[in-house]
N, C-alpha and C positions, 0 to 999 in steps of 0.2 A: 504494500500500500504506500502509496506517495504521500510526502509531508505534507502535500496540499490538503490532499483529502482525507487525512487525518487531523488534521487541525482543525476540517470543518465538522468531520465528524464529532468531534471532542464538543463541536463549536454548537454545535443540533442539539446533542446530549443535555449540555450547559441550559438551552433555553428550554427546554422540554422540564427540565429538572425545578426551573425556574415557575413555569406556568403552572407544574401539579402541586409546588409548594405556594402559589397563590392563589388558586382555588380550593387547598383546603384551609388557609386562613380565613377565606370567605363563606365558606360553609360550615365549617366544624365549629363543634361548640368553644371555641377559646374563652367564653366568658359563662360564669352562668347566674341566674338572677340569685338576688340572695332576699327574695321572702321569707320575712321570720317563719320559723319552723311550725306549722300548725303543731293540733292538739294529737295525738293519737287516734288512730282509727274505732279502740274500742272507746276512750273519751267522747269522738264524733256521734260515735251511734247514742249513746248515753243522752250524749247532748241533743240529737236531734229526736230523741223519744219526749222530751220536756218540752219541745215546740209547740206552740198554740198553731194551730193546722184552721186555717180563717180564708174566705175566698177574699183576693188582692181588689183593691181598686184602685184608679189611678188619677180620681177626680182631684183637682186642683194643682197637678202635680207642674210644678217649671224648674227646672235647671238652678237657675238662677238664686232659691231657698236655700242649696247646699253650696258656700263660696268655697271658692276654689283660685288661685292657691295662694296658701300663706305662707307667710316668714316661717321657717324651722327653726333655720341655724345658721348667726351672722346673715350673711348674704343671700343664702339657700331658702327659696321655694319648695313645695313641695315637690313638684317637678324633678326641679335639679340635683334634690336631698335622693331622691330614688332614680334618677340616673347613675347618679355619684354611687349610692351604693350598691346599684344592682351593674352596676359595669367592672369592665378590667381593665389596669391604665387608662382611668378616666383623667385627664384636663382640662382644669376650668379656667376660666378668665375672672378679672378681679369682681363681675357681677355673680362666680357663681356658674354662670352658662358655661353646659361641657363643648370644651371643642375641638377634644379626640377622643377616645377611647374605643373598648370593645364592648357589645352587649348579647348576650345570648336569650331567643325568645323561647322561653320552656312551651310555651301551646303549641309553637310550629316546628320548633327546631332549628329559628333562620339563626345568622349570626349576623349584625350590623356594626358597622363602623363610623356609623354619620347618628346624631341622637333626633332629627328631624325626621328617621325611618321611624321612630320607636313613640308611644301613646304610654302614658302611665294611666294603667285599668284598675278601673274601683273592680275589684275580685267579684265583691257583691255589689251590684251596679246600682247608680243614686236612685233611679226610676224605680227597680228592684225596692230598694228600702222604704220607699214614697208608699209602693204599693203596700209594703209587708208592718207598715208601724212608725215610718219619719215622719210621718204627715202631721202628727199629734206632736214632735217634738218642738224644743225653740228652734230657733235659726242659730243659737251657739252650740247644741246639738248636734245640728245635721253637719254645720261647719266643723269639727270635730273629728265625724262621720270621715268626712269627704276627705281631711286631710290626717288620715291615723295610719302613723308611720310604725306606731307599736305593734296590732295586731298585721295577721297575713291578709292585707287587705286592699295594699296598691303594689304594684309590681309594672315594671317595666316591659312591652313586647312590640311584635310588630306592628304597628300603626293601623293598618288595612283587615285587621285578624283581631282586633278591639275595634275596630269599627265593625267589622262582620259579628262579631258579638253584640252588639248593642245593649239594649237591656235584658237579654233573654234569661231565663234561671237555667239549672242545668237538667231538665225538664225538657231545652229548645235547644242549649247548646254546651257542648265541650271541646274541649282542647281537642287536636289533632293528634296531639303525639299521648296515645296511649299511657304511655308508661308516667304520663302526670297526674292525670286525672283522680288516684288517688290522695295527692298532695292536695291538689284542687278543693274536690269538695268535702277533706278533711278541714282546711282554710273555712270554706262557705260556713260550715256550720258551726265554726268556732266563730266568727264574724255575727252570725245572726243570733247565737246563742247571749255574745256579750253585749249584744245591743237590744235584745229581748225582742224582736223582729220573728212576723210570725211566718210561716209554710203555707203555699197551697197545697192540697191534695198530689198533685200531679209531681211537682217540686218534690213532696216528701216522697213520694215513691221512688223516683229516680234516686236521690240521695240514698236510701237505702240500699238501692239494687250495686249502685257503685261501693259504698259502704262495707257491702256483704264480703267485695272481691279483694280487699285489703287487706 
């Protein structure tokens, strides 16, 4: 073999080498969300036997009762408190805003590099709790709600897969990637449990049927 053509072979190799180690930084999970750890599974089920099981309504419900986002920490929003800690090599600038890091979405699987791919999801969503028992709360309350960085209740994912979520319970929708969905709605009903937030029928069923496979 001639030096030429080994030099380019070498030279092929090189980018080949190059392109499958930059596709799996783009897809592999390099980051992963760090939702506080829910309750346990037999605490879940515990917890979701106590649920008052009440049909939802959704009379007088607006966005806008449960404010959204507050100061955490120094500079940090809610927002940017749950980028910052559900990312990897996050950088921020002096307001706080990230702007590099890695984020891994536990629903889909994707991995993000830019924080304007990524939606911070109410777990148990505001409309969700409007319907299930916010409705009666104050507005410092539901404010509270919306921004509670304590329980598993916001988390970081892909923007377009929280919007396809919308307000659904887990009755209408779940995670894509299987192997979450116990974390999931272990979360959900530690969530509704401490906010004393009731079940529909349909809601409690699913919950349990995932529940059972824990």
């Amino acid at each position: 073999m001639s030096k030429f053509y080994a030099r380019r072979r070498l030279s092929i190799l090189g980018a080949l080498t190059a392109l499958i180690a930059s596709v799996a930084v783009l897809n592999g999970p390099t980051a992963s969300a760090a939702l506080p750890t829910p309750v346990s599974a037999a605490t879940a089920r515990t917890y979701l036997a106590s649920l008052t099981v009440k049909t939802e309504s959704r009379t007088g419900y607006d966005r806008d009762l449960f404010p959204t986002w507050i100061t955490i920490s120094g500079t940090c929003n809610t927002r940017e408190y749950i980028l910052k800690r559900d990312g990897t090599n996050v950088v921020t600038d002096s307001a706080c805003a990230s702007t590099s890091g890695s984020w891994y979405s536990p629903y889909d699987g994707a991995t993000w590099t830019a924080a304007s791919d990524l939606d911070i999801d109410h777990l148990v969503p505001l409309a969700e709790a409007w319907d299930s028992g916010a409705s009666a709360w104050t507005t410092a309350r539901r404010q509270s709600f919306a921004n509670d960085v304590t329980r598993p209740q916001l988390i970081a994912v892909t923007d377009n897969v929280n919007q396809s979520k919308s307000d659904q319970d887990p009755a209408e929708w779940m995670p894509s990637v299987t192997s979450y969905r116990c974390t999931y709605v272990r979360a959900w009903v530690q969530v509704k449990y401490y906010y004393g937030l009731s079940v529909d029928s349909a809601e409690k069923s699913a919950l349990t049927s995932y529940l059972a496979n824990c």
